[in-house]
C-alpha positions as CSV (number, residue, x, y, z in Angstrom):
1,X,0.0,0.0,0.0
2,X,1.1,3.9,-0.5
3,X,1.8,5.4,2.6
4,X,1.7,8.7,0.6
5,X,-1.9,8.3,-0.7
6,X,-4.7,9.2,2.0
7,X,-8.2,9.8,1.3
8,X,-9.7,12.1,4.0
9,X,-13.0,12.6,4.8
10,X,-14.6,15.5,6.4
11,X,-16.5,13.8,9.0
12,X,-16.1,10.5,10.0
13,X,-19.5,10.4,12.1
14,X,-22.5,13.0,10.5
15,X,-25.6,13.1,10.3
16,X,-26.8,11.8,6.6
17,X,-28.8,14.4,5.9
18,X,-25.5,16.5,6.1
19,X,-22.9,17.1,3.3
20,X,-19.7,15.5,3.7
21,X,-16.1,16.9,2.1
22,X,-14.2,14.0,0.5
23,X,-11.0,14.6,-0.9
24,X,-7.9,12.3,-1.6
25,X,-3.9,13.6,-0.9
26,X,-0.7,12.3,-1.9
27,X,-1.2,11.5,-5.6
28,X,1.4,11.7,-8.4
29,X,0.1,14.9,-10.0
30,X,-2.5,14.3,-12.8
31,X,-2.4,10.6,-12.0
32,X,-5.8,8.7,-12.7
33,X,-7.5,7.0,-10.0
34,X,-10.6,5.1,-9.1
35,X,-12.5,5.5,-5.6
36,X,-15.0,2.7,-4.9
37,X,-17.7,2.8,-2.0
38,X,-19.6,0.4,-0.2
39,X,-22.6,0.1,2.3
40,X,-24.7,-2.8,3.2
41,X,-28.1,-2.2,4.1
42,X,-29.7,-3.4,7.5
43,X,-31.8,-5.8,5.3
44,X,-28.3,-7.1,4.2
45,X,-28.4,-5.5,0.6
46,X,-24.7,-4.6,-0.8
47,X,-24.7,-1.1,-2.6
48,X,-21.8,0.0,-4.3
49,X,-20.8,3.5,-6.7
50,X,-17.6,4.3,-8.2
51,X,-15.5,7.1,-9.8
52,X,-12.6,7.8,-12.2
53,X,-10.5,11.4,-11.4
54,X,-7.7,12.5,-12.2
55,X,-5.3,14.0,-9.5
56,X,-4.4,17.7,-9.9
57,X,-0.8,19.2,-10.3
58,X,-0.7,18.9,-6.4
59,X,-1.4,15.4,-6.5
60,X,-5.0,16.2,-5.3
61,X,-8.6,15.1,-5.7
62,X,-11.9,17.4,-4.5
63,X,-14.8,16.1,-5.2
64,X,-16.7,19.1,-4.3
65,X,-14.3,20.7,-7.4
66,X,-12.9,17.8,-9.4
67,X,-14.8,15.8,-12.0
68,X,-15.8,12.1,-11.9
69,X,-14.2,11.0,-15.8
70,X,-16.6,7.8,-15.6
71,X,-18.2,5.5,-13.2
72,X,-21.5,5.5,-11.5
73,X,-21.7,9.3,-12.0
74,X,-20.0,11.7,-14.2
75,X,-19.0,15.6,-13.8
76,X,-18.7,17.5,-10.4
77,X,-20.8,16.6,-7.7
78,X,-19.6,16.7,-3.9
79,X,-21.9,13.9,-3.2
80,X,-22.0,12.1,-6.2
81,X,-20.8,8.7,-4.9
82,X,-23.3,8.8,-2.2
83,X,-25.9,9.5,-4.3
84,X,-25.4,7.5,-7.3
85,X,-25.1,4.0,-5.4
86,X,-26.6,1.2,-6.7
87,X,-27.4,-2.9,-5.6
88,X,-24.3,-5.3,-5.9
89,X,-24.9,-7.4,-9.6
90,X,-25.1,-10.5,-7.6
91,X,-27.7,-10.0,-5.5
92,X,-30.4,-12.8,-5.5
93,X,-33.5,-10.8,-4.9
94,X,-33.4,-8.0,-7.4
95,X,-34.4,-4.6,-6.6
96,X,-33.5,-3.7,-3.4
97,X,-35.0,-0.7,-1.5
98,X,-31.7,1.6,0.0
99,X,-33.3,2.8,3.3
100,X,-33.0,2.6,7.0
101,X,-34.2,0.6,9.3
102,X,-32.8,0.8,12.5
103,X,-32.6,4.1,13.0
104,X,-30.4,3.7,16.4
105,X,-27.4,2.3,14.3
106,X,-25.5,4.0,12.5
107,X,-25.0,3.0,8.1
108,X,-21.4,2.1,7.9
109,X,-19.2,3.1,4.5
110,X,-16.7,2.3,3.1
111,X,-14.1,4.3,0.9
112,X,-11.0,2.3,-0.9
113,X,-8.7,4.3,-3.6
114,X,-7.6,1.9,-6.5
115,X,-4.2,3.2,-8.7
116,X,-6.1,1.6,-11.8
117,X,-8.4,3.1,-14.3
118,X,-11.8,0.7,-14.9
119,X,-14.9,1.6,-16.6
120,X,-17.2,-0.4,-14.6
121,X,-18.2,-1.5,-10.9
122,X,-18.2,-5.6,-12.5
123,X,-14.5,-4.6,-13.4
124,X,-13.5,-4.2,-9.7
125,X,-15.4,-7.1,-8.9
126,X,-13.9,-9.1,-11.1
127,X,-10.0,-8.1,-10.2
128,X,-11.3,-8.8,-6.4
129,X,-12.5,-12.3,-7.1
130,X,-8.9,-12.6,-8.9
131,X,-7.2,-11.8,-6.0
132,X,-5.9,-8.6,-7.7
133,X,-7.6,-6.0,-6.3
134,X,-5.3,-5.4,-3.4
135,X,-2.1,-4.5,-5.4
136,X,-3.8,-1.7,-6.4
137,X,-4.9,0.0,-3.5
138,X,-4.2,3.2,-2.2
139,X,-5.6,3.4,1.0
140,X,-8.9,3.2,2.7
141,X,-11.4,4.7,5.0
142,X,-14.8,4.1,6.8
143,X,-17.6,6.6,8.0
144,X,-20.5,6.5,9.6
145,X,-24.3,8.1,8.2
146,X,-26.5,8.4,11.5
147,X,-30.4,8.9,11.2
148,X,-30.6,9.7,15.0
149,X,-28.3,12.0,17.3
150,X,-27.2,11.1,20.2
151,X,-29.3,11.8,23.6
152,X,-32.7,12.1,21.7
153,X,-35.8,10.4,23.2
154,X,-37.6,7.1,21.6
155,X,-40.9,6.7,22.5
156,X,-42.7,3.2,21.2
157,X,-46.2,3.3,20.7
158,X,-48.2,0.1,20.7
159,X,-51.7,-0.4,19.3
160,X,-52.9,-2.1,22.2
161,X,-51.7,0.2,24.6
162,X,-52.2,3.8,22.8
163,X,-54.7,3.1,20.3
164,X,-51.9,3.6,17.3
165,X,-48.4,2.0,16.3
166,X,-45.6,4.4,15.7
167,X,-42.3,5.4,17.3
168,X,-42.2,9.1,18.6
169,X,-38.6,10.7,18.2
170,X,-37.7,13.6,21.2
171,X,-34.8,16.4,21.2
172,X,-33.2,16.3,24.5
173,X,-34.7,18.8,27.3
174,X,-38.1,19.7,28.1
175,X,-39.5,21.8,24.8
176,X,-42.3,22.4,23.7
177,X,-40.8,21.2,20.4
178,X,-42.9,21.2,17.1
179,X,-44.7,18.3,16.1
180,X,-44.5,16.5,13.2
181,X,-46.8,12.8,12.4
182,X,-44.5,11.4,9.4
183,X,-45.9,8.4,7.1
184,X,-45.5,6.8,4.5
185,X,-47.3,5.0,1.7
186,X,-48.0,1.6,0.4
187,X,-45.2,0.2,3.1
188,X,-46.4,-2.0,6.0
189,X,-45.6,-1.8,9.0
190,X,-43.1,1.4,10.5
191,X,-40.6,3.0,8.5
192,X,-38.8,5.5,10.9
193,X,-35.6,7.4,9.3
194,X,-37.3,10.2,8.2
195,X,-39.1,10.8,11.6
196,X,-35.6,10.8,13.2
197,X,-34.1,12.6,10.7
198,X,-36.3,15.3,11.3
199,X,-35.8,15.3,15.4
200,X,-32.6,16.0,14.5
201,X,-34.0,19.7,13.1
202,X,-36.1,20.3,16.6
203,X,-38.9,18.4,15.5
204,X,-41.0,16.1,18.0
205,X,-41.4,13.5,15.1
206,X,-43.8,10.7,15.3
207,X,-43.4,7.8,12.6
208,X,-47.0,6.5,12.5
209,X,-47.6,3.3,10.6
210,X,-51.2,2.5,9.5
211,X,-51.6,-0.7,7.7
212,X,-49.9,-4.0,8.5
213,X,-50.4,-6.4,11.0
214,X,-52.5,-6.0,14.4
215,X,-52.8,-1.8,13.3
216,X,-56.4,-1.8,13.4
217,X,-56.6,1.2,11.2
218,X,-58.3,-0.7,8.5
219,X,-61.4,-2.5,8.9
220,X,-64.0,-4.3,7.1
221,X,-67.7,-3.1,6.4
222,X,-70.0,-4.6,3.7
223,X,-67.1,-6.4,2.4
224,X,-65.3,-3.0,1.8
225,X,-62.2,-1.7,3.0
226,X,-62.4,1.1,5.2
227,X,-59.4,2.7,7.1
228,X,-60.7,4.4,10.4
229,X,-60.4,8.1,10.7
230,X,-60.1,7.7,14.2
231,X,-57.4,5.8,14.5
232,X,-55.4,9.0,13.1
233,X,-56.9,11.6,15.4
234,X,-55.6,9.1,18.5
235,X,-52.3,10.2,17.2
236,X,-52.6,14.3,17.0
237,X,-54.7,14.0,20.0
238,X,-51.4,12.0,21.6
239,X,-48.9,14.7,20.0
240,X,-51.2,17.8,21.0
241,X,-51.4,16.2,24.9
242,X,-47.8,15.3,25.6
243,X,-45.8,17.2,27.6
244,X,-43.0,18.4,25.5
245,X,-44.8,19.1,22.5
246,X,-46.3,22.7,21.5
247,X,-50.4,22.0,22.0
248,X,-51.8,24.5,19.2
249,X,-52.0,21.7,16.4
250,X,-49.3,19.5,14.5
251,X,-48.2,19.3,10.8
252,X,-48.2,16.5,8.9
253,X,-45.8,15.2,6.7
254,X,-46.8,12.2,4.1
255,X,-45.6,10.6,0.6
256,X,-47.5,8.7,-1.8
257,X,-50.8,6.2,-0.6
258,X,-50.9,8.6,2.6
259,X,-51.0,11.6,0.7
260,X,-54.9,11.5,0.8
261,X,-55.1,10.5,4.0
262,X,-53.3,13.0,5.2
263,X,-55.9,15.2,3.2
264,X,-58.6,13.5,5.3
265,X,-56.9,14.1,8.3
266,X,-56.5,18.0,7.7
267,X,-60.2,18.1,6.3
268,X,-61.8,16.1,8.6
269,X,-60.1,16.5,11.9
270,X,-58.9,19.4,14.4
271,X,-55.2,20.9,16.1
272,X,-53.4,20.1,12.1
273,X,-51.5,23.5,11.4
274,X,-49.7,22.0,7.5
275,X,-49.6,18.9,5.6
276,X,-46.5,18.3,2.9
277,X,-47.6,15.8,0.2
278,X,-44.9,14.0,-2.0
279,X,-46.2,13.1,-5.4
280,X,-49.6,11.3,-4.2
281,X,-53.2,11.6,-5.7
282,X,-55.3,13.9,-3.8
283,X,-59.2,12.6,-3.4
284,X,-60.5,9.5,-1.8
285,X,-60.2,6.7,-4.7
286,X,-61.1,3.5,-3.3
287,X,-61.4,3.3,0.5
288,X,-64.3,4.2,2.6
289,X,-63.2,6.5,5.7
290,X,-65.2,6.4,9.2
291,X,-64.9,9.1,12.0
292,X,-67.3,8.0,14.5
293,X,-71.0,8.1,12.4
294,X,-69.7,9.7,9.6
295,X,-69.4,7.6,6.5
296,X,-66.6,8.7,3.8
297,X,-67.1,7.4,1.0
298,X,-65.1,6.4,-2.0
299,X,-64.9,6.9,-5.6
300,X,-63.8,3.5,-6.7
301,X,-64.0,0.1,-4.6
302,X,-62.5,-1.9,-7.7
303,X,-59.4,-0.4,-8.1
304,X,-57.0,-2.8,-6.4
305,X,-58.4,-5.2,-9.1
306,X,-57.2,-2.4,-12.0
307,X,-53.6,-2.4,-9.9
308,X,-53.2,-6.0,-10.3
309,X,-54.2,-5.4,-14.4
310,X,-52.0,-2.9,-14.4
311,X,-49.0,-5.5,-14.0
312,X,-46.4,-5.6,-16.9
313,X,-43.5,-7.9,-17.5
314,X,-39.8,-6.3,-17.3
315,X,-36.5,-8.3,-17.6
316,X,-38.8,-11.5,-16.1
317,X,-39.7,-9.3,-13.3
318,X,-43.4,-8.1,-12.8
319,X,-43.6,-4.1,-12.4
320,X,-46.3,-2.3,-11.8
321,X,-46.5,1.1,-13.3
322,X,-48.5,3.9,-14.3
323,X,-51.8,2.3,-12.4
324,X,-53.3,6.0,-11.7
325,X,-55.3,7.8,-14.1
326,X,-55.5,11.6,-14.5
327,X,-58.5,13.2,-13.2
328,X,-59.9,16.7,-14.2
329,X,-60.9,19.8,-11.8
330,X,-64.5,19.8,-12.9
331,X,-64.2,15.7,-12.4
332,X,-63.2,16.5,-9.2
333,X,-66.3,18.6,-7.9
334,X,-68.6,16.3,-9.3
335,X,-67.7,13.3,-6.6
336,X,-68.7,15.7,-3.5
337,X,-69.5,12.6,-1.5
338,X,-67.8,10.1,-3.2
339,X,-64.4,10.7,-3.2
340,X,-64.1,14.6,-3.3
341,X,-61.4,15.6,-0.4
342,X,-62.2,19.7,0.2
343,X,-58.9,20.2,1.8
344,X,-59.3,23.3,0.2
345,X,-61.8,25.6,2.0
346,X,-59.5,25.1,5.2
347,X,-57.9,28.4,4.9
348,X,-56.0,27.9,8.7
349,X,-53.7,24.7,7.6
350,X,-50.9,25.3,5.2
351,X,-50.2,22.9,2.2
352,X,-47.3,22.0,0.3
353,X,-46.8,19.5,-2.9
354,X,-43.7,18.2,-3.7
355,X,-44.0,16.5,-7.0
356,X,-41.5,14.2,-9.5
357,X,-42.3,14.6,-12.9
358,X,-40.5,11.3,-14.2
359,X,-43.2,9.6,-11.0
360,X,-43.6,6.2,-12.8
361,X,-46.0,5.5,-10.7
362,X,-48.9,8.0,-10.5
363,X,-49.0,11.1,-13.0
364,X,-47.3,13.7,-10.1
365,X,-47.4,16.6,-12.6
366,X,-50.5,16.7,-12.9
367,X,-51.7,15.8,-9.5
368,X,-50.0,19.0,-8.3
369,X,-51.6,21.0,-11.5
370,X,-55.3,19.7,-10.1
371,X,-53.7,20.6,-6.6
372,X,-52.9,24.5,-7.2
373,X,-55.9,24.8,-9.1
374,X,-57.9,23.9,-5.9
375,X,-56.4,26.2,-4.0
376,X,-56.4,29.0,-6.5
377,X,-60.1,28.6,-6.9
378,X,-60.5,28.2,-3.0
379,X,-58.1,31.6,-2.5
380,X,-56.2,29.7,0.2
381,X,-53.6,32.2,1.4
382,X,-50.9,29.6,2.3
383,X,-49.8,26.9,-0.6
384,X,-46.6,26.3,-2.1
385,X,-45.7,23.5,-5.0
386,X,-42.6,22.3,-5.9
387,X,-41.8,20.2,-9.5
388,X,-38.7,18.4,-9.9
389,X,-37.8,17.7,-13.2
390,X,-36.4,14.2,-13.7
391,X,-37.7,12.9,-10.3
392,X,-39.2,10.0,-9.3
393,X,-41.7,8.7,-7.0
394,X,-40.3,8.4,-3.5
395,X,-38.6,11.7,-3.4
396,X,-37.1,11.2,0.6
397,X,-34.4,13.1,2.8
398,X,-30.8,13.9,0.4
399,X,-27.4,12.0,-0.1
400,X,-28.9,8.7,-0.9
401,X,-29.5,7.3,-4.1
402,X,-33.1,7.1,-6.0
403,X,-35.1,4.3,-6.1
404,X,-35.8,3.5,-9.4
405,X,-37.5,0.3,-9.0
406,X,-37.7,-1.6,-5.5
407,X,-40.3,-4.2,-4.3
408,X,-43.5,-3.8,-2.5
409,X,-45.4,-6.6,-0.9
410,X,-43.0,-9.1,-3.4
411,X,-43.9,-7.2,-6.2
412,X,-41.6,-5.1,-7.6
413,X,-42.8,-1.5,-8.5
414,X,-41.3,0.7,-11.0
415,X,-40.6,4.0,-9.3
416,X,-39.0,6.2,-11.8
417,X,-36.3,8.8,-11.7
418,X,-32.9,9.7,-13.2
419,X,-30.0,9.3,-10.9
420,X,-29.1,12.9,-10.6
421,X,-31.8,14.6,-11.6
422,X,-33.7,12.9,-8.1
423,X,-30.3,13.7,-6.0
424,X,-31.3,17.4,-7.1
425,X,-35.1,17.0,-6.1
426,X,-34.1,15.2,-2.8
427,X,-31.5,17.9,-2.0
428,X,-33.5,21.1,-2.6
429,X,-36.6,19.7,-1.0
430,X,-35.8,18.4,2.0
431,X,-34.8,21.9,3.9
432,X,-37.8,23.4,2.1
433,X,-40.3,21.6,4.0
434,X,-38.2,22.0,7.3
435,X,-38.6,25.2,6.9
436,X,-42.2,24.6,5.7
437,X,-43.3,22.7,9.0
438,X,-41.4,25.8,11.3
439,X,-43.1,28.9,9.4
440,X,-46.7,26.6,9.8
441,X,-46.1,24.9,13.6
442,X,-43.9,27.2,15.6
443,X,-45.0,30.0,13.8
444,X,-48.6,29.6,15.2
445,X,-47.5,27.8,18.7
446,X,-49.5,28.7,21.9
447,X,-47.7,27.8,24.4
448,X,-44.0,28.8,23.5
């Protein structure tokens, strides 16, 4: 190995929503070299990126200023090797999801620097099973990615016991923080790194799973699925009541299937101050929702049966695409109740809609068009929507890569998105609705 070679890293423990400085020292000057990294997911999934630079007349690679000649990403980009990872060749069960799941361990990386100049990811692989590898390294490194900082407060909530499953996240001292009720979409069962992630800004954040098993959200009635409203107003009536957490109301942050509930919620129930919405549709399709005697009904109880049509063949894989259809303003109004969601008329909650236009799997653009014209016509004072060209559909916290296509139930789902394009979208939305949830909950706290 070079003793002279070193690749440094800014920060060898950050939070992963934080930018990290990686730079390499020691090179012979305008030398070409290749810097591989690695991370295994907790689900056991190997991810790997790589890039091709050439040293400077100092012997010296930036990434924040240096290009990447080749690899998984191309051109300058500071965090181009985080963000343009992608699942090992070898893996058995294709399309892997890159996320976290527990949130109280930190996701390990690795960095090695190669003397040798390859054009693909397989082509380190294959000098590795040769044995070769080695005689061309440089150095390397590991850091850690943490989802959680140190100190913070975890607080498991249990159906049985509270009424609702979810996992509330604390800052350290007494508060009253802002609170936040985070979920996500067609994923069962508790997903908490963005929840965390956002404790981490001041937030009291409260992961709240609603479908999966023993949730008791959704229920059965006339042989229809029905997801109970109330089960939803436990949890803002538990962030409202605790302690630590500012009592005026809550925002609500939500991605995809739970965009429209999240809608419900801010129609239908008190103390909800903003919603954020990432690329979902934005009237009640094909559930029927209850709140004590009320009845919600639903557009459409046969569309799961149109998802399952909507299946398509890809590289032997099934993929489910494109399943949601475009719906008009005018359509809209006419399925007042029957699926109409008048989110609209309440001119006290703030909205936001964060949209992907290369979403593969529901039309975002237009969703958010339909969305601003609601709130035009309704002159609401407080809306804002965001379109990201060349994103996909789960548009999540930055510095990770997109997910293109990853499974769902065993099914795998084609997501869309182009590599940068959704690092961009990721990057430049994620402090925008931080700053969103502040302006909307602390802004209009009673008891700071």
């Amino acid at each position: 190995m070079n003793l002279k070679a070193k690749i440094c890293v800014s920060s060898t423990s950050s939070m992963a929503d934080e930018k990290l400085q990686i730079s390499v020292q020691g090179l012979t000057a305008h030398g070409s070299v290749t810097l591989k990294m690695e991370v295994t997911t907790d689900e056991g999934y190997l991810f790997k990126s790589f890039g091709r630079f050439k040293a400077d007349s100092s012997g010296c690679v930036n990434l924040s200023r240096d290009q990447s000649y080749g690899g998984s990403y191309s051109g300058i980009d500071q965090m181009g090797l985080l963000c343009s990872l992608e699942p090992s060749a070898d893996i058995v069960q294709k399309f892997p999801r890159f996320h976290k799941i527990d949130v109280k361990q930190p996701m390990k990386f690795s960095l090695s620097l190669y003397n040798i100049d390859v054009t693909s990811v397989e082509d380190l692989d294959q000098l590795q099973s040769d044995g070769k590898l080695e005689e061309f390294e440089l150095d390397s490194c590991e850091f850690e990615r943490w989802f959680m900082k140190p100190g913070f407060k975890i607080e498991p909530k249990t159906y049985e016991k509270d009424g609702f499953f979810g996992t509330l996240f604390l800052p350290p001292g007494e508060g009253p923080y802002p609170g936040v009720i985070v979920m996500f979409g067609g994923y069962p069962g508790l997903l908490e790194f963005k929840a965390s992630l956002l404790a981490s800004h001041g937030f009291a954040s409260l992961a709240l799973a609603f479908h999966g098993p023993n949730m008791g959200s959704f229920v059965f009635e006339d042989d229809v699925v029905c997801a109970d409203l109330g089960y939803f107003k436990t949890a803002v009536d538990f962030m409202i009541g605790h302690p630590n957490i500012i009592s005026s109301g809550v925002g609500l942050m939500s991605i995809s299937f739970s965009v429209h509930i999240a809608l419900m919620m801010a129609t239908y129930l008190d103390h909800i101050h903003c919603v954020i919405c990432v690329n979902g549709y934005i009237w009640n399709l094909h559930m029927r929702y209850l709140l004590g005697d009320k009845r919600m009904e639903a557009e459409d109880y046969g569309f799961f049966k149109k998802v399952q049509r909507g299946m398509e063949v890809e590289d032997g894989t099934n993929v489910r695409h494109d399943v949601y259809t475009k719906i008009s303003v005018s359509h809209l109004h006419s399925l007042e109740g029957k699926g109409l969601i008048p989110f609209y008329n309440k001119k006290n909650i703030g909205y936001m809609m964060v949209a992907g236009l290369e979403d593969q799997c529901l039309p975002a653009d237009h969703y958010a068009d339909v969305f601003k014209i609601l709130l035009e016509d309704a002159k609401h004072p407080n809306f804002e929507v965001h379109k990201y060209v060349g994103a996909g559909h789960l548009i999540e916290p930055p510095y990770g890569p997109v997910n293109k296509i990853t499974r769902l139930q065993g099914k795998a789902m084609l997501w869309g998105g182009e590599k940068v394009a959704h690092a961009v979208a990721q990057e430049d939305s994620w402090p925008k609705q931080i700053a969103f949830l502040f302006r909307n909950i602390v802004g209009r706290g009673s008891n700071l």
